[in-house]
Every structure is written in C-alpha cells, then in structure tokens.
OpenMM code with the backbone's topology and positions (N, CA, C; nanometers):
from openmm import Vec3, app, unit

residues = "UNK UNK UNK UNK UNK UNK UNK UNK UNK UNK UNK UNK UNK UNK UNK UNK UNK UNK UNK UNK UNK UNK UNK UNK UNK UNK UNK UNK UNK UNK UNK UNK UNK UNK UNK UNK UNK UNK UNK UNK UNK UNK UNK UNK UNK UNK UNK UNK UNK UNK UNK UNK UNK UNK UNK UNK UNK UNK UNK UNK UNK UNK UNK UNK UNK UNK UNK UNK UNK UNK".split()
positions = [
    Vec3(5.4961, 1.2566, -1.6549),
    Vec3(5.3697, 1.1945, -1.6906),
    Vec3(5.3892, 1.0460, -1.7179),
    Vec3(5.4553, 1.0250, -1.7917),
    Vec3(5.4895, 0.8614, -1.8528),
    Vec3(5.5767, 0.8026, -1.7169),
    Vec3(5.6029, 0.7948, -1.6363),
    Vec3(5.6638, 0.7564, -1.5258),
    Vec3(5.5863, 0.7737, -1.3801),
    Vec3(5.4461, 0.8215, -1.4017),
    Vec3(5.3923, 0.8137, -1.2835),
    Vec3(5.4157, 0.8326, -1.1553),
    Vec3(5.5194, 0.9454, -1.1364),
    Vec3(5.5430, 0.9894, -1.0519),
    Vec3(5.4386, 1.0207, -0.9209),
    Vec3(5.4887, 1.0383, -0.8285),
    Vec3(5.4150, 1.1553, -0.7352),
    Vec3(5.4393, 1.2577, -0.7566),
    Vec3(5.3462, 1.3237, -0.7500),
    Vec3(5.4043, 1.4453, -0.8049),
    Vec3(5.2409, 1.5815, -0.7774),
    Vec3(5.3089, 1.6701, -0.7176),
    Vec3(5.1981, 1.7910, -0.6426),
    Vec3(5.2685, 1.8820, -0.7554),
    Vec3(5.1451, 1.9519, -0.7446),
    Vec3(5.1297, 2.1275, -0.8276),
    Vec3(5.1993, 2.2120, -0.7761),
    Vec3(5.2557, 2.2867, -0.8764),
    Vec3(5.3517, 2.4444, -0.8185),
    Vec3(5.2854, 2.5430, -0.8565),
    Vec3(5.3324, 2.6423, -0.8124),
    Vec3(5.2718, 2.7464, -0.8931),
    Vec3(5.2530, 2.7961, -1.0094),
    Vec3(5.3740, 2.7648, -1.0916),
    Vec3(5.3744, 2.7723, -1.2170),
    Vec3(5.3007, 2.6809, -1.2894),
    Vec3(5.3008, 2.5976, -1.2640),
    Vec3(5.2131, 2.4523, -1.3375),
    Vec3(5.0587, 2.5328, -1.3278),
    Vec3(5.0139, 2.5969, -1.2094),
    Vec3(4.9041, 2.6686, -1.1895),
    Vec3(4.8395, 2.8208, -1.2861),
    Vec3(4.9849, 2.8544, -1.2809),
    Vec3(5.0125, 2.9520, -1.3672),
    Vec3(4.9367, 2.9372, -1.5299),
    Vec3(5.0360, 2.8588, -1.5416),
    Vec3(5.0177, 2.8243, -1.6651),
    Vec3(4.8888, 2.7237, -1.7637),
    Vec3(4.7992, 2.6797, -1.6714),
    Vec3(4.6678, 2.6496, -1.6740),
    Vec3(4.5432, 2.7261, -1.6537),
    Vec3(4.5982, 2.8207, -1.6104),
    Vec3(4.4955, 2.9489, -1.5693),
    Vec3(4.5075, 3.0462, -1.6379),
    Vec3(4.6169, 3.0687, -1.7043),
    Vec3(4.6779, 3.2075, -1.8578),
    Vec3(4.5337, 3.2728, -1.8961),
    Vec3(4.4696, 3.3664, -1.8656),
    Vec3(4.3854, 3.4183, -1.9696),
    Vec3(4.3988, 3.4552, -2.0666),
    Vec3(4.3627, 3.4649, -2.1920),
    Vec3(4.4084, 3.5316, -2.3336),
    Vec3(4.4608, 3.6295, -2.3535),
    Vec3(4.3994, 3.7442, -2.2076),
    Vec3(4.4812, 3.8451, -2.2115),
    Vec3(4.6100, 3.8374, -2.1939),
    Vec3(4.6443, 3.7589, -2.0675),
    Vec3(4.7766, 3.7183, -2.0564),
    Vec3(4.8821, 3.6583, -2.1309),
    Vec3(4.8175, 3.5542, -2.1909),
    Vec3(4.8766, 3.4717, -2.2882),
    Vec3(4.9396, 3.5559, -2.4437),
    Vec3(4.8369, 3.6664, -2.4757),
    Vec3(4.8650, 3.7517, -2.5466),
    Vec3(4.9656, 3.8294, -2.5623),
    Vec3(4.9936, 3.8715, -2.4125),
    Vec3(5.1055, 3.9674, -2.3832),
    Vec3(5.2213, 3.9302, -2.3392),
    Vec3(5.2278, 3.7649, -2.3116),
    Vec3(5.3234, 3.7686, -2.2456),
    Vec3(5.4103, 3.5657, -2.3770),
    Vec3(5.5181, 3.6621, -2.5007),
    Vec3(5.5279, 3.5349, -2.5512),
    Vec3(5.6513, 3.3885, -2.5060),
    Vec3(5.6397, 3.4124, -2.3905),
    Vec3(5.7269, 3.2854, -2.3283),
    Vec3(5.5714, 3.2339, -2.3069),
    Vec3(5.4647, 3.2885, -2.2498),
    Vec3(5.4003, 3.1751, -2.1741),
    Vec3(5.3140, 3.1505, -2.3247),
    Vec3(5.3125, 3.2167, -2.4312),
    Vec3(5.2676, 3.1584, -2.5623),
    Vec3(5.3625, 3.0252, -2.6241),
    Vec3(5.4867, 3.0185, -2.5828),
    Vec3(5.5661, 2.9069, -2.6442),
    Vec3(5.4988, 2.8268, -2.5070),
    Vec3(5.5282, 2.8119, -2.4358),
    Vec3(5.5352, 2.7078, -2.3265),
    Vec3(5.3851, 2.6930, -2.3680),
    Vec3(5.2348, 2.7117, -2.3963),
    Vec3(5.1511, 2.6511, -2.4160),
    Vec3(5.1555, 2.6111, -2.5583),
    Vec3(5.2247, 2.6600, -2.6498),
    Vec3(5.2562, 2.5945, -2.7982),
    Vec3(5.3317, 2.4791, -2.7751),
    Vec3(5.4431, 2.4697, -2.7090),
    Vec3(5.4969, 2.3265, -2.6948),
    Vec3(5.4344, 2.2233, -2.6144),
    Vec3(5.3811, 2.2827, -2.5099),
    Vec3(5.3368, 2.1747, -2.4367),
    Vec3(5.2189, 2.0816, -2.4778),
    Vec3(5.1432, 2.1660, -2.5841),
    Vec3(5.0145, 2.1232, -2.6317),
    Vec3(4.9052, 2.0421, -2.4946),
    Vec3(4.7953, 1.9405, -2.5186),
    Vec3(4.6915, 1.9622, -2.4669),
    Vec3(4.6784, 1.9022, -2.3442),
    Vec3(4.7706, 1.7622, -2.4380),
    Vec3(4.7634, 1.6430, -2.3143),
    Vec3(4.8141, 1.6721, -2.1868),
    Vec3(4.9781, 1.7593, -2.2180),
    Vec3(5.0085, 1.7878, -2.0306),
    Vec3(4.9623, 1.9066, -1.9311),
    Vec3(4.8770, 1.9569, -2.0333),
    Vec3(4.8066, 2.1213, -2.0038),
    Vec3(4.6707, 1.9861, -1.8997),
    Vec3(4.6222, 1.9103, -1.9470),
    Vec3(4.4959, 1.8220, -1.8754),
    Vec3(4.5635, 1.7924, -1.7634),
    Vec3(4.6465, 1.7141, -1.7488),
    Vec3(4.7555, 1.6618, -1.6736),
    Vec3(4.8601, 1.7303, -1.5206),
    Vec3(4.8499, 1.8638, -1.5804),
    Vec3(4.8557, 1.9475, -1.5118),
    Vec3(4.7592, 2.0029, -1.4316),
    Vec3(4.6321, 2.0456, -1.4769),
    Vec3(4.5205, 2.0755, -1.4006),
    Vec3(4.4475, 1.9546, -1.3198),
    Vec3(4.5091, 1.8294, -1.3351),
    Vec3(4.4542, 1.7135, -1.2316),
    Vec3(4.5856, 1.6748, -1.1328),
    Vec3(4.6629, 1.7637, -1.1504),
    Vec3(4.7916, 1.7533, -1.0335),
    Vec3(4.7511, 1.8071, -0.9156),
    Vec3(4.7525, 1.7304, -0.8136),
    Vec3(4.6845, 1.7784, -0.6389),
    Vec3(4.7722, 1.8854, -0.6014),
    Vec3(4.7273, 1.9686, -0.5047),
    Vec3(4.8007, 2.0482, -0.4409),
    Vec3(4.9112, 1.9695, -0.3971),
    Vec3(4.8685, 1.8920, -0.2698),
    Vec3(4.9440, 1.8247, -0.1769),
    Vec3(4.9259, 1.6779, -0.1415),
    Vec3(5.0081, 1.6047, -0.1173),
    Vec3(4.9939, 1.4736, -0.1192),
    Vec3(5.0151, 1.4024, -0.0020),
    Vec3(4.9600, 1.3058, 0.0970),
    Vec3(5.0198, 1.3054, 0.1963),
    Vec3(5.1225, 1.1788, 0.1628),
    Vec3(5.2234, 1.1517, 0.1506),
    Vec3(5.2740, 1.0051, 0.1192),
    Vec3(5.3061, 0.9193, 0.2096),
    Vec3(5.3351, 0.9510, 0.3337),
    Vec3(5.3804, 0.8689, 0.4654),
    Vec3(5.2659, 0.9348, 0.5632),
    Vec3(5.2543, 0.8358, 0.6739),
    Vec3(5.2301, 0.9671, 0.8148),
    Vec3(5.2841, 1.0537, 0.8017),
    Vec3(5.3866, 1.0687, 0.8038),
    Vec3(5.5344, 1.1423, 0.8393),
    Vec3(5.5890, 1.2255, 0.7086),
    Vec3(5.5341, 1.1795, 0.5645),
    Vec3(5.5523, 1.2917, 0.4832),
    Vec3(5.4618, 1.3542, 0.4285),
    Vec3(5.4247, 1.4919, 0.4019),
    Vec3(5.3670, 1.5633, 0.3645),
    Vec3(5.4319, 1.6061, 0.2364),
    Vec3(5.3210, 1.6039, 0.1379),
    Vec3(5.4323, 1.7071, 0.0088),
    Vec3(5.3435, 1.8200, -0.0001),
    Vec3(5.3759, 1.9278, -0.0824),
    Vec3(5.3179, 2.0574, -0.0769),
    Vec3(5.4546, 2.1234, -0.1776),
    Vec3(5.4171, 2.1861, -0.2494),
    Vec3(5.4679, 2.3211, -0.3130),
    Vec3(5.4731, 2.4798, -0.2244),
    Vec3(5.5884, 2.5310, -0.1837),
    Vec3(5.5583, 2.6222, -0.0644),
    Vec3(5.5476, 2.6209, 0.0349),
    Vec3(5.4060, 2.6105, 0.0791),
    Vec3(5.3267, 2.6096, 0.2243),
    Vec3(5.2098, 2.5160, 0.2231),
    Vec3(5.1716, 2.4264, 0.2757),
    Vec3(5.0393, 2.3915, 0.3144),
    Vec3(4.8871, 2.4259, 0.2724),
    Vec3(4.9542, 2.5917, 0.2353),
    Vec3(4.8270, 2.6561, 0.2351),
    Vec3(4.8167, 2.7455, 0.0775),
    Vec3(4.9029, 2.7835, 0.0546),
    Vec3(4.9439, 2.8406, -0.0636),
    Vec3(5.0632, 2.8254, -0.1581),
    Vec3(5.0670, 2.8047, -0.3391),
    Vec3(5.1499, 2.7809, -0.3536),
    Vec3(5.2638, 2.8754, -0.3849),
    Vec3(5.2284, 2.9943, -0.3364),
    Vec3(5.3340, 3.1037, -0.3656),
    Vec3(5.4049, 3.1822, -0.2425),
    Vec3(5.3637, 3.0812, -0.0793),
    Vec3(5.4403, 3.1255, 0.0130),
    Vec3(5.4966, 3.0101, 0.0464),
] * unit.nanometer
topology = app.Topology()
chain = topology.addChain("A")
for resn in residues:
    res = topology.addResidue(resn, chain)
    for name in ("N", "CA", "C"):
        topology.addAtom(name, app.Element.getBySymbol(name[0]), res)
C-alpha cells in the first residue's frame, strides 16, 4: 500500500473481503487475518483490479485472464 505498487487481486485478497459472518465465524485464521489487518487494507483490497495491462506486451492477472482460481 505505502509503496504504490502495481499490484492485481488474488484470490485470497478476494477471499478475504467477501468472508461472510458465517464464515468468518467458523473459520479463526480468517478471524485473525481480519483482526490484524483492520479497515484501511480490507478498503484497499477491494479497490485492487483484477488485471492490469502494464505494457502492450504485459498483461498481469492472478491465475487466468478469466478467473482467479484457475
């Protein structure tokens, strides 16, 4: 964040912005990881693009093009 990277969404970053309560409930790693991370990089995270094009010639993407879990 403080370095302004480029920087595209994974799945987990996705993951972990989308937690429903149910989930979050049951599952306490992803209760620490939203206790530490608190609010600002939880925002930060949900305005991270899929994919970025950075060159003609480079494409970024997490995965596939199309999804970030293939």
């Amino acid at each position: 964040m403080e370095n302004q990277l480029v920087t595209v969404r994974g799945n987990q970053d996705r993951q972990i912005y989308e937690a429903r309560v149910s989930e979050i409930d049951a599952n306490s790693t992803m209760q620490f990881i939203l206790e530490d991370l608190g609010s600002k990089p939880l925002e930060w995270m949900r305005q991270l693009p899929f994919s970025h094009q950075l060159t003609e010639q480079v494409f970024l993407c997490h995965a596939s093009p199309s999804d970030d879990l293939v």
